[in-house]
N, C-alpha and C positions, 0 to 999 in steps of 0.2 A: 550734579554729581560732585561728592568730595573724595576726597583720599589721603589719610592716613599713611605715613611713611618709617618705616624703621631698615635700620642695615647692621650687617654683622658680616663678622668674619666666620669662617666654617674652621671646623677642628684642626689646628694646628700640625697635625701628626696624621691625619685619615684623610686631609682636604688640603690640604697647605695652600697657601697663597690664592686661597676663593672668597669674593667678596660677594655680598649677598646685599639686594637692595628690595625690602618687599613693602606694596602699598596693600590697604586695606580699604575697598573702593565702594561706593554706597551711598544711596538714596540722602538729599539733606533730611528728610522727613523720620527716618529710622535712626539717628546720629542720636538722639536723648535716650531711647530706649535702649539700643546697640551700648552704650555711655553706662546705663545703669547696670544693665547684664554681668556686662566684663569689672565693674566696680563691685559689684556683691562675690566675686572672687579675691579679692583682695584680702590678705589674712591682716589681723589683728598686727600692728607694729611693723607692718609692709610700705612701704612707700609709695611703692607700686609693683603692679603684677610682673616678674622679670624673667624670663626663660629658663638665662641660666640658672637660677638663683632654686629653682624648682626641683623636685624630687621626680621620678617616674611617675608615682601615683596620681603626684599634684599636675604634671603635664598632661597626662590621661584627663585629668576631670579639664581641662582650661584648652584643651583640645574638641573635645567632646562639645563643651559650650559653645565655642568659635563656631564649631561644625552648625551649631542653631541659629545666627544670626545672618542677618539678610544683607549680606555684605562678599563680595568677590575680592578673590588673592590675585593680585601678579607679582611676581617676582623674577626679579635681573639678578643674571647668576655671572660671574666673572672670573672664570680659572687663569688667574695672572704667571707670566715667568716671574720667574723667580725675583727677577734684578728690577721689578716695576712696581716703585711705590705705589701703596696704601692709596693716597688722593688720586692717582691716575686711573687706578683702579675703578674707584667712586665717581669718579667723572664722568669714563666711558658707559657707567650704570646709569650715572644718572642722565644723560643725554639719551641713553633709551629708554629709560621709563619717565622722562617727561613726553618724548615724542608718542609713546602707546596712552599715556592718561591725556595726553590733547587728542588723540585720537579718540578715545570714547568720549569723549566730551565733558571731562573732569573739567571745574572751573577754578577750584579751589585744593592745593596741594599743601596739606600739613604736615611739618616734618619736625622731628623732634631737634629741638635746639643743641647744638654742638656749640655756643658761646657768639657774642656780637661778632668777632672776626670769622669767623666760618661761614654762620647765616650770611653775612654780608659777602663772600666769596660765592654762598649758591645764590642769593638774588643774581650776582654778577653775572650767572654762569646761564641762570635764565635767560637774562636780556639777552646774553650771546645768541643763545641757540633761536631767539625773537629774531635778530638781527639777519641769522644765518637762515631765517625761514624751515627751519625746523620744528618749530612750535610758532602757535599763533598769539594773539596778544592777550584770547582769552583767559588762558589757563595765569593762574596765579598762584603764588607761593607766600607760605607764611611758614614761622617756626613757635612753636611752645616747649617746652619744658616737659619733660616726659611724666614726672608724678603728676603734675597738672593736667593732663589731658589723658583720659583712659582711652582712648581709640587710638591710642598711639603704643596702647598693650599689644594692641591685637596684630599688626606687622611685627612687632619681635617677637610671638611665639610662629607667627609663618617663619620667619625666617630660622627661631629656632628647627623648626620642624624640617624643615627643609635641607638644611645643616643637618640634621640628624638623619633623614632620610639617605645624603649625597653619604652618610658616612656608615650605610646600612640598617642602620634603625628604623624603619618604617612606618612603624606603629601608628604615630603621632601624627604623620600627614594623611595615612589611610583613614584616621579618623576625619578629618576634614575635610578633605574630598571625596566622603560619602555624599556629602550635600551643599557641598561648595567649589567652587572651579579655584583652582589654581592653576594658573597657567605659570610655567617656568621658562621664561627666556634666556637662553644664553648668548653669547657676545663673541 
């Protein structure tokens, strides 16, 4: 099993202080095709497919899609006080949703690269929670580059969607969970 990693913040003014951490979790054998899917959505002069960056109509159709491919959502939801930095936030997400992907048996956690000092903060953070017996030594962590890896599209429209859902919109996630689980942790 792999998994796909994106996070976000939820609306600033409907959601304040919610940090949102969602994997995109799936068969090695489905990852090229899942790979071409989410790439034939990409428009002309795109970089890559981005939530925000999306109109309703176009979240509708990239929603709709997500909804066909043979891949499971989880997502770590984190409604922070107010006075609790950003990384503390991401911490306590990410400390649970390595413990639920070592739990099903993810071996491999791809997460979109945030720059050498960061990546190297969440290896760090890894070994921690090795250390702390939280997670086992299978599970492993790598970072890419978000236009470089399409399956790293597909956690930032869950987490868009989810963000939009927490902030009334629902559309977009009722689309996805006609035929896909998302499960929503919160903290």
């Amino acid at each position: 099993m792999r998994a796909f990693l994106d996070e976000s913040g939820s609306d600033q003014k409907l959601d304040p202080n919610t940090y949102l951490l969602s994997a995109a979790i799936c068969s090695e054998v489905v990852i090229d095709s899942t790979r071409s899917e989410i790439t034939s959505l990409q428009l002309k002069g795109q970089r890559k497919v981005h939530w925000r960056m999306e109109g309703t109509n176009r979240r509708r159709e990239i929603a709709s899609a997500i909804a066909t491919f043979p891949v499971e959502h989880l997502v770590v939801v984190f409604h922070a006080l107010k006075h609790q930095k950003l990384e503390r936030r991401r911490r306590l997400c990410l400390a649970r949703m390595l413990f639920e992907l070592d739990e099903l048996g993810v071996k491999i956690a791809t997460f979109e690269s945030r720059g050498p000092s960061d990546d190297r903060k969440d290896l760090e953070f890894l070994m921690m929670q090795r250390t702390k017996g939280a997670v086992s030594n299978d599970l492993r962590m790598e970072h890419r580059p978000g236009p470089g890896e399409p399956m790293l599209w597909i956690p930032d429209a869950i987490c868009g969607s989810v963000s939009n859902a927490r902030c009334g919109e629902n559309t977009f996630l009722d689309i996805i969970n006609a035929s896909a689980t998302v499960r929503v942790l919160t903290i």
